[in-house]
GUMI-454173 format. One record per atom (N, C-alpha, C): x negated, z, y; residue in three letters. Coordinates in Angstrom, 3 decimals, padded with zeros to 6 digits. Layout:
! GUMI-454173
<node east="X" up="Z" north="Y" lumlo="ALA"/>
...
This chain:
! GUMI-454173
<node east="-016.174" up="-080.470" north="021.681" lumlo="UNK"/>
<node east="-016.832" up="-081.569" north="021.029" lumlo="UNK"/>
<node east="-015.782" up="-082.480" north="020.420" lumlo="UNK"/>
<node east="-015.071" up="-083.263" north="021.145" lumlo="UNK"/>
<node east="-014.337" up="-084.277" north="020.846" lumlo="UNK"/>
<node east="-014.864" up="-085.539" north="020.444" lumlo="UNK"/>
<node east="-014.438" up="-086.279" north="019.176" lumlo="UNK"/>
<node east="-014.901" up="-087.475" north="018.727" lumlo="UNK"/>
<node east="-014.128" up="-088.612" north="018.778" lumlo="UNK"/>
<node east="-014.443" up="-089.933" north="018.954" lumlo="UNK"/>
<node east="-013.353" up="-090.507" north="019.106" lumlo="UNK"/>
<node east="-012.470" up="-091.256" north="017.197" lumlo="UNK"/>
<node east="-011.417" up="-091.579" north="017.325" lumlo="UNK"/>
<node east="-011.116" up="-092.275" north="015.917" lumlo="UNK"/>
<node east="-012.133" up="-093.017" north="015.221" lumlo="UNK"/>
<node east="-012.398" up="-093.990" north="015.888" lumlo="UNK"/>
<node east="-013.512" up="-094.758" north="015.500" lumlo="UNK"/>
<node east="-014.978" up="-094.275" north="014.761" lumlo="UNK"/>
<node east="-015.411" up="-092.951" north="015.376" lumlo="UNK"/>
<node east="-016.795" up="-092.204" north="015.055" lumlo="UNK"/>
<node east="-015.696" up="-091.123" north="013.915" lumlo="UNK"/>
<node east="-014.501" up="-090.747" north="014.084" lumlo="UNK"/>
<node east="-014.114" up="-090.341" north="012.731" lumlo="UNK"/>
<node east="-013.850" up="-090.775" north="011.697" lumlo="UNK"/>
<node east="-013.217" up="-092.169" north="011.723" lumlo="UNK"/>
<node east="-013.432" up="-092.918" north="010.622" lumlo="UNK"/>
<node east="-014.971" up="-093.232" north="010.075" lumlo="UNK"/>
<node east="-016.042" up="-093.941" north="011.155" lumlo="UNK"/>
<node east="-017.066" up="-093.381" north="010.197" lumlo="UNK"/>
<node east="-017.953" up="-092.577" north="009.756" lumlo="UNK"/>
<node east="-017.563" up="-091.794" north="010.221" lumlo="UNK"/>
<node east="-018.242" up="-090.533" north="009.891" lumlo="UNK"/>
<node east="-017.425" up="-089.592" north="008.451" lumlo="UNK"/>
<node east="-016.514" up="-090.082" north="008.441" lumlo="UNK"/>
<node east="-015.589" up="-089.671" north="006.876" lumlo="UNK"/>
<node east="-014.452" up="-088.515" north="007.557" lumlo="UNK"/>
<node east="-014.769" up="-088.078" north="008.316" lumlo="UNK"/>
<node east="-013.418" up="-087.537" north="008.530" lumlo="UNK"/>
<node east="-012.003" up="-087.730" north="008.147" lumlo="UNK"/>
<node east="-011.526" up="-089.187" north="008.692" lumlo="UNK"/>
<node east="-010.139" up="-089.197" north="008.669" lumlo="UNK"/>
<node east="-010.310" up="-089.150" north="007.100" lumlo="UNK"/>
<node east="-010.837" up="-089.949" north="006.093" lumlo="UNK"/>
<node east="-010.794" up="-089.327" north="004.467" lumlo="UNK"/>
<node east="-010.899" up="-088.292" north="003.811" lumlo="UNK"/>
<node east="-011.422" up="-087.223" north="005.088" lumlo="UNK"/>
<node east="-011.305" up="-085.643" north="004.394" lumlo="UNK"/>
<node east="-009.972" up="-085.423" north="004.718" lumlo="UNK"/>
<node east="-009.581" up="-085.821" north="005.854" lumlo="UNK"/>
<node east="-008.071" up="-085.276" north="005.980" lumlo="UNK"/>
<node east="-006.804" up="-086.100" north="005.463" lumlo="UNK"/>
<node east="-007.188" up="-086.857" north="004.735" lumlo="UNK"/>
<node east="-006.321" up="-087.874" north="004.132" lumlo="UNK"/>
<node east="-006.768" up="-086.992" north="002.780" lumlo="UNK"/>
<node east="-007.599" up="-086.742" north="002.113" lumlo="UNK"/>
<node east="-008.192" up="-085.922" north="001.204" lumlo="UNK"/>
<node east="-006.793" up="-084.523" north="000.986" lumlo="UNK"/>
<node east="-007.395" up="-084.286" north="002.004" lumlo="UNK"/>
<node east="-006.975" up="-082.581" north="002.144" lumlo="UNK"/>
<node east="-004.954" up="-083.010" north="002.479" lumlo="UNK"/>
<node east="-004.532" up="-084.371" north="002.906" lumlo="UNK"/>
<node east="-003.011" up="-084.090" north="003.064" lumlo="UNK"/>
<node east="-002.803" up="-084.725" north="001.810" lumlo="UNK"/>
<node east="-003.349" up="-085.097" north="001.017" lumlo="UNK"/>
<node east="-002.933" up="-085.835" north="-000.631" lumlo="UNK"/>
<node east="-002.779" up="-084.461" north="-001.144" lumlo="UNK"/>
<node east="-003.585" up="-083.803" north="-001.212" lumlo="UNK"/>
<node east="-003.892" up="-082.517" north="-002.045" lumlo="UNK"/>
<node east="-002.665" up="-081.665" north="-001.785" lumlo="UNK"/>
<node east="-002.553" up="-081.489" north="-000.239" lumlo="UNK"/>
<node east="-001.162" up="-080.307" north="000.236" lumlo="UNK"/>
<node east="-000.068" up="-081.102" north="-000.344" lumlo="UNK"/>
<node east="000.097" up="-082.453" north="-000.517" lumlo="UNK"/>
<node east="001.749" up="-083.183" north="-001.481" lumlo="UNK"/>
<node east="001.392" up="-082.580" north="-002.743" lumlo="UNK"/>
<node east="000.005" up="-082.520" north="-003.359" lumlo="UNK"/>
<node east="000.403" up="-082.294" north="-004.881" lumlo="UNK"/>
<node east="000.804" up="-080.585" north="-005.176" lumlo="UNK"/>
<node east="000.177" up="-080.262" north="-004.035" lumlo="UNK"/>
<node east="000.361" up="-078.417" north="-004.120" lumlo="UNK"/>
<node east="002.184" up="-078.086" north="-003.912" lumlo="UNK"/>
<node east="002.707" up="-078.841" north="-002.677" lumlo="UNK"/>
<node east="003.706" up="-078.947" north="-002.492" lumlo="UNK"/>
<node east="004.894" up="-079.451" north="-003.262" lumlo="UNK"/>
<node east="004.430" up="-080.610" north="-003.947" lumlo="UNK"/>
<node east="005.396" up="-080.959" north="-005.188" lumlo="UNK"/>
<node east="005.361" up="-080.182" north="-006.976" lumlo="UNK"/>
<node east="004.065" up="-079.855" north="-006.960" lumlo="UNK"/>
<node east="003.998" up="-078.659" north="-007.902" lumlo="UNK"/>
<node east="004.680" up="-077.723" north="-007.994" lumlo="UNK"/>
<node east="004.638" up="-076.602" north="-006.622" lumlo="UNK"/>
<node east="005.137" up="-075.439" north="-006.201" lumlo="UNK"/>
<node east="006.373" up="-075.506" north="-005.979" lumlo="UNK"/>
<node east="006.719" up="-076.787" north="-005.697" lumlo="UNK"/>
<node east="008.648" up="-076.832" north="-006.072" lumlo="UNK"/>
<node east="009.206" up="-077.502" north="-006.909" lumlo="UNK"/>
<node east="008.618" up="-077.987" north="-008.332" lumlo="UNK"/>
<node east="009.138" up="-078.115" north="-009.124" lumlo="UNK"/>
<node east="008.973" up="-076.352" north="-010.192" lumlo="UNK"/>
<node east="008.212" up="-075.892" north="-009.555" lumlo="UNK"/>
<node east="008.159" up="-074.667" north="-010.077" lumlo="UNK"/>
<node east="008.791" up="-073.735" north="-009.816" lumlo="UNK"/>
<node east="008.957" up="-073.521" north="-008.433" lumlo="UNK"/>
<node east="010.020" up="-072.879" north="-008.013" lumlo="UNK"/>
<node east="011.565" up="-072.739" north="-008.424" lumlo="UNK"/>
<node east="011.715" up="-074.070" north="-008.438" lumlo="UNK"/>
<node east="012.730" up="-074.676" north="-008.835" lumlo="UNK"/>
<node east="013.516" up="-074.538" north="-010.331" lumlo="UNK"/>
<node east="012.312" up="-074.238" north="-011.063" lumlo="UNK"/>
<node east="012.089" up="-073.716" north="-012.588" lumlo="UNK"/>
<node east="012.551" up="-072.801" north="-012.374" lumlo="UNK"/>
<node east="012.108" up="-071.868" north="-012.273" lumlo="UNK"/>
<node east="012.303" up="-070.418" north="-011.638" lumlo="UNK"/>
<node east="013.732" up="-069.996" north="-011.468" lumlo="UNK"/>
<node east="013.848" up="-070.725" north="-010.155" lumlo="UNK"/>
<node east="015.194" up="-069.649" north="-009.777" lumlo="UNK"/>
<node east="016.047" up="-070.430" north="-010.512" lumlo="UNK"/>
<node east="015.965" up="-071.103" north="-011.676" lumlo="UNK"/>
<node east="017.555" up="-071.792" north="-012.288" lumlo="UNK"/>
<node east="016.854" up="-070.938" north="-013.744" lumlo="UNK"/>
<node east="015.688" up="-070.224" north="-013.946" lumlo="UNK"/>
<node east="015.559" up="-069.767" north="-014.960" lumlo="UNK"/>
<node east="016.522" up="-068.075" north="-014.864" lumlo="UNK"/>
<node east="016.154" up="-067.317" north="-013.638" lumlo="UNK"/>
<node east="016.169" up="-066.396" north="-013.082" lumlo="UNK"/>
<node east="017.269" up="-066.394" north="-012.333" lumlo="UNK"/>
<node east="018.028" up="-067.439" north="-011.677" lumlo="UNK"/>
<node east="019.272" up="-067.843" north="-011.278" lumlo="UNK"/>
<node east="020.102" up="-066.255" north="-011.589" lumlo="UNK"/>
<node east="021.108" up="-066.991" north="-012.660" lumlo="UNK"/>
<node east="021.668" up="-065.935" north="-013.225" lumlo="UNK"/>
<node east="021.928" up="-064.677" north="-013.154" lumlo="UNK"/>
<node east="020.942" up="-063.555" north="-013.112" lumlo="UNK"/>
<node east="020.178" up="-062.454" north="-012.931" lumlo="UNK"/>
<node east="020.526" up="-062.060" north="-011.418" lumlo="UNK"/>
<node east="020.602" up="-063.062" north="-010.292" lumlo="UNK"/>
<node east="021.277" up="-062.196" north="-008.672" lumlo="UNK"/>
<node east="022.951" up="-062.534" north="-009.143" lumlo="UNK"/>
<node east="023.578" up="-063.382" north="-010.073" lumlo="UNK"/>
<node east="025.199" up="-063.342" north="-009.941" lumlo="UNK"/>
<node east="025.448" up="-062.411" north="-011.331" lumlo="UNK"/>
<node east="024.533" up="-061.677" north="-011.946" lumlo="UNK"/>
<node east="025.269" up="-060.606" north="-012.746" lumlo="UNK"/>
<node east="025.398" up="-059.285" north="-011.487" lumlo="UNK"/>
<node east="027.137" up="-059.019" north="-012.102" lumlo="UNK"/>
<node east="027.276" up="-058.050" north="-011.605" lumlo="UNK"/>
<node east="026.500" up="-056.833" north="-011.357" lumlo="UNK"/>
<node east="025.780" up="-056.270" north="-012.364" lumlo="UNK"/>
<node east="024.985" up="-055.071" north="-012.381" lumlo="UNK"/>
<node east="023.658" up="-055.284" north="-011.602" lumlo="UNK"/>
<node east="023.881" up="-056.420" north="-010.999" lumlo="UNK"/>
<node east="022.590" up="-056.592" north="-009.494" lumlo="UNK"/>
<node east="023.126" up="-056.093" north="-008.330" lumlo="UNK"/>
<node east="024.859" up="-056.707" north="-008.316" lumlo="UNK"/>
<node east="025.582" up="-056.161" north="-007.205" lumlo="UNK"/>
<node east="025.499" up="-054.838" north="-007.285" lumlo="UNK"/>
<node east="026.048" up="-054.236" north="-008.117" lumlo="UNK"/>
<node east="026.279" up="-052.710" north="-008.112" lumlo="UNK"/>
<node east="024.868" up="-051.881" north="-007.890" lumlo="UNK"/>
<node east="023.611" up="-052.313" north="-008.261" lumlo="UNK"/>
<node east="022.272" up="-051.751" north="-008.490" lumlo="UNK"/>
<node east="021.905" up="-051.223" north="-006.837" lumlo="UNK"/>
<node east="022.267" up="-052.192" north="-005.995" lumlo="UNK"/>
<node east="022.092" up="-052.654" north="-004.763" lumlo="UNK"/>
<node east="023.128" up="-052.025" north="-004.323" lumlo="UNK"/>
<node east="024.077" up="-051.678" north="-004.015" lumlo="UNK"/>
<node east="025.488" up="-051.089" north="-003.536" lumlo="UNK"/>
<node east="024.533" up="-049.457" north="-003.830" lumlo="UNK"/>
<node east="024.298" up="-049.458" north="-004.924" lumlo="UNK"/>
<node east="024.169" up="-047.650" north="-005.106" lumlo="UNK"/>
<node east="022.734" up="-047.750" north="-004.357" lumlo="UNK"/>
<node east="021.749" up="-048.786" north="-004.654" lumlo="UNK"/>
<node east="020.719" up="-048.055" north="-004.008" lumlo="UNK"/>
<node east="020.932" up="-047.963" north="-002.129" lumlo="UNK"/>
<node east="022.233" up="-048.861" north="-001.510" lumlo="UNK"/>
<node east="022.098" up="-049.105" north="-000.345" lumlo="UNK"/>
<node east="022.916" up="-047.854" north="000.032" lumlo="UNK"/>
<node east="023.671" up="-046.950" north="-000.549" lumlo="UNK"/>
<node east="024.558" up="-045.939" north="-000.594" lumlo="UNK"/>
<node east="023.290" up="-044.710" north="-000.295" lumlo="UNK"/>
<node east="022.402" up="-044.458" north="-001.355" lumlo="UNK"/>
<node east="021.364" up="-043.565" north="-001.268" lumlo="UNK"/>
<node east="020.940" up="-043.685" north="-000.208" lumlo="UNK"/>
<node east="020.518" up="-044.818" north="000.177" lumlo="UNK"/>
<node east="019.389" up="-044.959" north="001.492" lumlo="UNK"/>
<node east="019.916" up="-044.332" north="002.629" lumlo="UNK"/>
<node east="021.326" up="-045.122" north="002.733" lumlo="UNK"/>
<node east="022.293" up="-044.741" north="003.987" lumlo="UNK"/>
<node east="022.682" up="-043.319" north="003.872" lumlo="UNK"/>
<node east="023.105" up="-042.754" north="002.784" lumlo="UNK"/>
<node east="023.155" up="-041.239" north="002.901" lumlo="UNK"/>
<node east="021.692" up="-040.317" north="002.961" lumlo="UNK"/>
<node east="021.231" up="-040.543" north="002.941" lumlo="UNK"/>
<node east="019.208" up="-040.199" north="003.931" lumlo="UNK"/>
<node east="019.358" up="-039.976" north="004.604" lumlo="UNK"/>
<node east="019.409" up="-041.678" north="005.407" lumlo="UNK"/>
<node east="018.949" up="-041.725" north="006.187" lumlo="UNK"/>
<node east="019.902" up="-041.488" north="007.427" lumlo="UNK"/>
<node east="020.964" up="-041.477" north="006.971" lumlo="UNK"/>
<node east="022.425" up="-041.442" north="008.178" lumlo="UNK"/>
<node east="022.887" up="-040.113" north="008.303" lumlo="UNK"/>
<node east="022.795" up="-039.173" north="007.525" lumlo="UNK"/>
<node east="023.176" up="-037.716" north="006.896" lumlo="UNK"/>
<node east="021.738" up="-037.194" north="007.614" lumlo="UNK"/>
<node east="020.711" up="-037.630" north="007.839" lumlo="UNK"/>
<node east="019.548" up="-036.866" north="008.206" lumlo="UNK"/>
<node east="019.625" up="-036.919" north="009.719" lumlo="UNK"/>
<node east="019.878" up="-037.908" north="010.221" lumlo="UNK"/>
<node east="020.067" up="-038.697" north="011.381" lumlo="UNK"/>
<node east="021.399" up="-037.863" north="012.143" lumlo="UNK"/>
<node east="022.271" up="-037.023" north="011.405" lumlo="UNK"/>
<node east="023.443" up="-036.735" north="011.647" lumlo="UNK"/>
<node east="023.283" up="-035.087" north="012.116" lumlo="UNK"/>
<node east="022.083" up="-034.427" north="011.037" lumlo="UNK"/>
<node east="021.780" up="-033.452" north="011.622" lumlo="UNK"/>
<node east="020.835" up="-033.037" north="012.193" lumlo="UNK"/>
<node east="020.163" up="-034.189" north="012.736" lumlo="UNK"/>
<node east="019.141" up="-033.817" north="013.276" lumlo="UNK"/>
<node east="019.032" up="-034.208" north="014.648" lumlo="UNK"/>
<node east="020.453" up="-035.272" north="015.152" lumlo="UNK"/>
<node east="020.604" up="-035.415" north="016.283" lumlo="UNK"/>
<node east="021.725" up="-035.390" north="016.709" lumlo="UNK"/>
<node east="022.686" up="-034.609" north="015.767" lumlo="UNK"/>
<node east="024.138" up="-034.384" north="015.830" lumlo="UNK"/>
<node east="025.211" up="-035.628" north="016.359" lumlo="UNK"/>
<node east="024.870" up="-036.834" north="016.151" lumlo="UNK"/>
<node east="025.963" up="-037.809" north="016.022" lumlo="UNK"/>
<node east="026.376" up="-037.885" north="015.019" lumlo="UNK"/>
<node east="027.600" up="-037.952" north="014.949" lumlo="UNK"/>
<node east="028.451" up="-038.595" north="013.680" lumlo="UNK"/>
<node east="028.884" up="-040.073" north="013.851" lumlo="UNK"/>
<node east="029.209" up="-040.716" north="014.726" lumlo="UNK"/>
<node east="029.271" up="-041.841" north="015.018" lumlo="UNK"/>
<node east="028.711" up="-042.804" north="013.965" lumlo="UNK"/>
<node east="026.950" up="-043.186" north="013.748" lumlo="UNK"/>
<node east="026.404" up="-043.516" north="013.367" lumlo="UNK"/>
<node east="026.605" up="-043.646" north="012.030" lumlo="UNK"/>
<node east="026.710" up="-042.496" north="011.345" lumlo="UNK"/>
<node east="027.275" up="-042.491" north="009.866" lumlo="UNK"/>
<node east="028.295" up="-042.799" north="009.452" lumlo="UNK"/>
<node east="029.538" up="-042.515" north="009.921" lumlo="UNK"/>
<node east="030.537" up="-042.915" north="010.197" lumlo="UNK"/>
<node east="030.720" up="-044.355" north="010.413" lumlo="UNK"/>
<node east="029.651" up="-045.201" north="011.313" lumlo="UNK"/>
<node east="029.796" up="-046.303" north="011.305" lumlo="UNK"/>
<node east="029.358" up="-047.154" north="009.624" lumlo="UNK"/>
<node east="027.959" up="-046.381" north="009.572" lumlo="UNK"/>
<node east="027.508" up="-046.612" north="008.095" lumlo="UNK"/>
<node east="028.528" up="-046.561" north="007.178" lumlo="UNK"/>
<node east="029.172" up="-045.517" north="006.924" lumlo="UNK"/>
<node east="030.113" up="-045.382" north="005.732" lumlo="UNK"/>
<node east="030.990" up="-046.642" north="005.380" lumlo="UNK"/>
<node east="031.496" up="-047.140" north="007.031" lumlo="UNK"/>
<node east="032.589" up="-048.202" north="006.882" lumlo="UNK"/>
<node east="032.100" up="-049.119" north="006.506" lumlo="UNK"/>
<node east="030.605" up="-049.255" north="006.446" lumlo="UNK"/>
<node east="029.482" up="-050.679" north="006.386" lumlo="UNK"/>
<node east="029.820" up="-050.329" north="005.120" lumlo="UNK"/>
<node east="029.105" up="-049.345" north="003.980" lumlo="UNK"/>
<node east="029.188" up="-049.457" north="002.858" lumlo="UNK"/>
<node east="030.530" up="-049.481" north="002.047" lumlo="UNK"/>
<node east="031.698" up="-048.835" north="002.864" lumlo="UNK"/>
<node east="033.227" up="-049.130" north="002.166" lumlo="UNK"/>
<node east="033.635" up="-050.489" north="002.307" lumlo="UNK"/>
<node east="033.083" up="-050.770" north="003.304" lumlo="UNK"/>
<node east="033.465" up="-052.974" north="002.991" lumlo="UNK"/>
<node east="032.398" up="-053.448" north="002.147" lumlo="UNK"/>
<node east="030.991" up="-052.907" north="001.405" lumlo="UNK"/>
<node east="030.587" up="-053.789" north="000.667" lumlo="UNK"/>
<node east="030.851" up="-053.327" north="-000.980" lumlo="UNK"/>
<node east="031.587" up="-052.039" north="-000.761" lumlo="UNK"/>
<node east="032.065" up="-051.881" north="-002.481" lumlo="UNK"/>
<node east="033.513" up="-052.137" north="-002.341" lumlo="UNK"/>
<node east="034.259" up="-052.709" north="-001.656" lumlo="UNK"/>
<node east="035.116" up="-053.645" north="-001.595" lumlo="UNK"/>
<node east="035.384" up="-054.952" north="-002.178" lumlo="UNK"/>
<node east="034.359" up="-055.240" north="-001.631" lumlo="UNK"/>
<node east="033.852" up="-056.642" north="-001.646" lumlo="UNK"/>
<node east="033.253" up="-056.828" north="-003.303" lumlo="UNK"/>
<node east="032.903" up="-056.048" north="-004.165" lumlo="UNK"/>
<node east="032.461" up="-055.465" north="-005.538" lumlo="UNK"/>
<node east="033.949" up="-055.824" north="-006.478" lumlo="UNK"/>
<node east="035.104" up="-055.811" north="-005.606" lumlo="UNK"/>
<node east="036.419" up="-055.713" north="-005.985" lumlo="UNK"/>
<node east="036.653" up="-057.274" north="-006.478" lumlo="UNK"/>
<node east="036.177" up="-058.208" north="-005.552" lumlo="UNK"/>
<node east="036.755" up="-059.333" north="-005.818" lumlo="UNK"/>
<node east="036.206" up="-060.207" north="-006.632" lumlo="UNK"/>
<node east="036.750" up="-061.561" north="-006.737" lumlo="UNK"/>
<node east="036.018" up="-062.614" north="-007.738" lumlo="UNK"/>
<node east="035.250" up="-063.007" north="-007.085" lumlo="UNK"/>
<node east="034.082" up="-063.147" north="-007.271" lumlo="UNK"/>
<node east="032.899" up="-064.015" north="-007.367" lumlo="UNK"/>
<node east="032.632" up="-065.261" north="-006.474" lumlo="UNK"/>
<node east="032.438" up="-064.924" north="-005.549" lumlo="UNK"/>
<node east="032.640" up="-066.225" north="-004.580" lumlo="UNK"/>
<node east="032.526" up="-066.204" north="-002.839" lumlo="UNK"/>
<node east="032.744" up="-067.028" north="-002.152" lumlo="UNK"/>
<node east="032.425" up="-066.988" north="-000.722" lumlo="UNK"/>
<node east="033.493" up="-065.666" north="000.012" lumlo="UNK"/>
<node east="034.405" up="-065.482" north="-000.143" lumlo="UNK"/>
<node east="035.202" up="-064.799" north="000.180" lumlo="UNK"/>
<node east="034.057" up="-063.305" north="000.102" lumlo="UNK"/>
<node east="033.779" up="-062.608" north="-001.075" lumlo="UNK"/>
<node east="033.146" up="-061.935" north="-001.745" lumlo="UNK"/>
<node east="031.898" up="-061.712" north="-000.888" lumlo="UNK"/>
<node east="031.230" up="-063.193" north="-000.710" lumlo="UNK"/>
<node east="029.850" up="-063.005" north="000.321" lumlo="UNK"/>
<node east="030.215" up="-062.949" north="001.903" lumlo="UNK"/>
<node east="031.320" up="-063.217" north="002.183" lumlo="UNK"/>
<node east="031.802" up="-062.996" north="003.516" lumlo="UNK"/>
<node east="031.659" up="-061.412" north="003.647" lumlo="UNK"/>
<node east="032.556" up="-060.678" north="002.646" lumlo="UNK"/>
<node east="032.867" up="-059.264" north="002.569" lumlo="UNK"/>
<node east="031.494" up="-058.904" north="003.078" lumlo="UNK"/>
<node east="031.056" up="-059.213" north="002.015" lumlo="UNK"/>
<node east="029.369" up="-058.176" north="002.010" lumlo="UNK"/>
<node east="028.579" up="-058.767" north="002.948" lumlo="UNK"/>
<node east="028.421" up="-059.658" north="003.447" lumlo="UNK"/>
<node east="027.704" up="-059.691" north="004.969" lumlo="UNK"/>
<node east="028.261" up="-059.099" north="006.075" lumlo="UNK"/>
<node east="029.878" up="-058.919" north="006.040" lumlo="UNK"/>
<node east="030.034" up="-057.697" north="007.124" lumlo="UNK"/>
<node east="029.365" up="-056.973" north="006.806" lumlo="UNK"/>
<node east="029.891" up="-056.057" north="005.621" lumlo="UNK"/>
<node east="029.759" up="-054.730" north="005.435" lumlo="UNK"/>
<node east="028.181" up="-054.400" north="005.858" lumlo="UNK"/>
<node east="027.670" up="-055.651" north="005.037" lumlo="UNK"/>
<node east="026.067" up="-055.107" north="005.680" lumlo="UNK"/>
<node east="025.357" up="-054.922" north="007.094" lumlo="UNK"/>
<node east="026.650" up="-056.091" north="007.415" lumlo="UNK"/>
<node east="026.018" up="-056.021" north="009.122" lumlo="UNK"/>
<node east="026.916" up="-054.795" north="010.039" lumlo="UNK"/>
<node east="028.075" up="-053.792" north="009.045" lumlo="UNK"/>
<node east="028.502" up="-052.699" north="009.908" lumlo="UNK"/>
<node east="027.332" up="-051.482" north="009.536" lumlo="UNK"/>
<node east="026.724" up="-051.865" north="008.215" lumlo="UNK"/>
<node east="025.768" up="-050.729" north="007.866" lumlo="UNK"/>
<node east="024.680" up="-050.402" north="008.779" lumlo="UNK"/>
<node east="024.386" up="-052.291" north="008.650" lumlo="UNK"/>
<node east="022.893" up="-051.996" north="009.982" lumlo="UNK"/>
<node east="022.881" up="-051.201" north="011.209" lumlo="UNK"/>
<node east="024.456" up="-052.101" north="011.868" lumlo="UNK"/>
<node east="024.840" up="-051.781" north="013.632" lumlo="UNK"/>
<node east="024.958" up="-050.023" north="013.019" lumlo="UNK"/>
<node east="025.117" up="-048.836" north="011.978" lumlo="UNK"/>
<node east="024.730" up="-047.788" north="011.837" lumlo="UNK"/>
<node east="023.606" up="-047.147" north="011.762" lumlo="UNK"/>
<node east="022.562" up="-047.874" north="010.795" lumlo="UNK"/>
<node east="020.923" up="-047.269" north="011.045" lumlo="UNK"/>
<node east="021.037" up="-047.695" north="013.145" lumlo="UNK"/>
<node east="021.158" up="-048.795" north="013.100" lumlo="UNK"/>
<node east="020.783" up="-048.909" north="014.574" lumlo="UNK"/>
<node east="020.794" up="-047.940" north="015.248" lumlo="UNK"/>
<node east="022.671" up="-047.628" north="015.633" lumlo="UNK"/>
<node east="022.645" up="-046.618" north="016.255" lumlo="UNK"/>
<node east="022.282" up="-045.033" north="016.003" lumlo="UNK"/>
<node east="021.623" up="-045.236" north="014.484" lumlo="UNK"/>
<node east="021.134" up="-043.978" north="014.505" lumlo="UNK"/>
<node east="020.121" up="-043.545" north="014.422" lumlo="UNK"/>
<node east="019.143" up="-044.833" north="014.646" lumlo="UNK"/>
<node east="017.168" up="-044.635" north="015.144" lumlo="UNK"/>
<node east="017.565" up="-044.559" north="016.734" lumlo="UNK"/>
<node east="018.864" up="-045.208" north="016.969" lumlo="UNK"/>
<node east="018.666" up="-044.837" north="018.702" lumlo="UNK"/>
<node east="018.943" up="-043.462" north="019.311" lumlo="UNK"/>
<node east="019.863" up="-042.840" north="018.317" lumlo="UNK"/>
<node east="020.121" up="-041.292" north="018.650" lumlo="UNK"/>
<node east="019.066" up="-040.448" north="018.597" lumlo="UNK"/>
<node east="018.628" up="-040.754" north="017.281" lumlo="UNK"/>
<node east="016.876" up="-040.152" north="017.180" lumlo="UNK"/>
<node east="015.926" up="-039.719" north="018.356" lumlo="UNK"/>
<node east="015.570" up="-041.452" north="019.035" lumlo="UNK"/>
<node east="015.175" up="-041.460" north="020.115" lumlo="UNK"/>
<node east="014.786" up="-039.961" north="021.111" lumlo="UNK"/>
């Protein structure tokens, strides 16, 4: 049931949807001046250190689970081994000042941690 412009304009259509895209700018400019509030309120709070470290130990736990479980239950070491080096480059990276260098570190490390769960849901297999 296609209408043409003409029978939508009078029929009120195009003003519901002129309606309804006024409304999505005010939802949209609301929700990011709020947002916006937010993370410069809350900012702070991901560059204190004791977020880094919170995250380092809980990513340490997980990986010793789940990589240590993975290790005897399908006898690779590989996998963990790969993990370990993931997590020794991101408490490395814990070492330095504050900065891109720092987030370089820890996106390896995280991405040697992963390429470890990887290969060790694939050993599973």
């Amino acid at each position: 049931m296609s209408i043409s412009f003409r029978e939508a304009l009078h029929n009120g259509r195009i003003d519901r949807i002129a309606i309804a895209l006024s409304g999505l700018c005010v939802a949209h400019c609301f929700a990011t001046a709020v947002l916006l509030g937010v993370l410069a309120s809350v900012g702070g709070i991901f560059e204190s250190p004791i977020f880094h470290e919170a995250g380092l130990v809980l990513a340490i736990l997980l990986g010793a689970v789940a990589l240590g479980h993975g290790a005897v239950r399908h006898g690779y070491m590989m996998p963990a081994a790969i993990g370990s080096l993931g997590l020794g480059v991101m408490a490395g990276a814990l070492t330095m000042d504050h900065g891109w260098q720092e987030s370089i570190y820890t996106l390896i490390g995280v991405g040697i941690l992963s390429l470890g769960h990887d290969l060790n849901h694939r050993a599973g297999r």
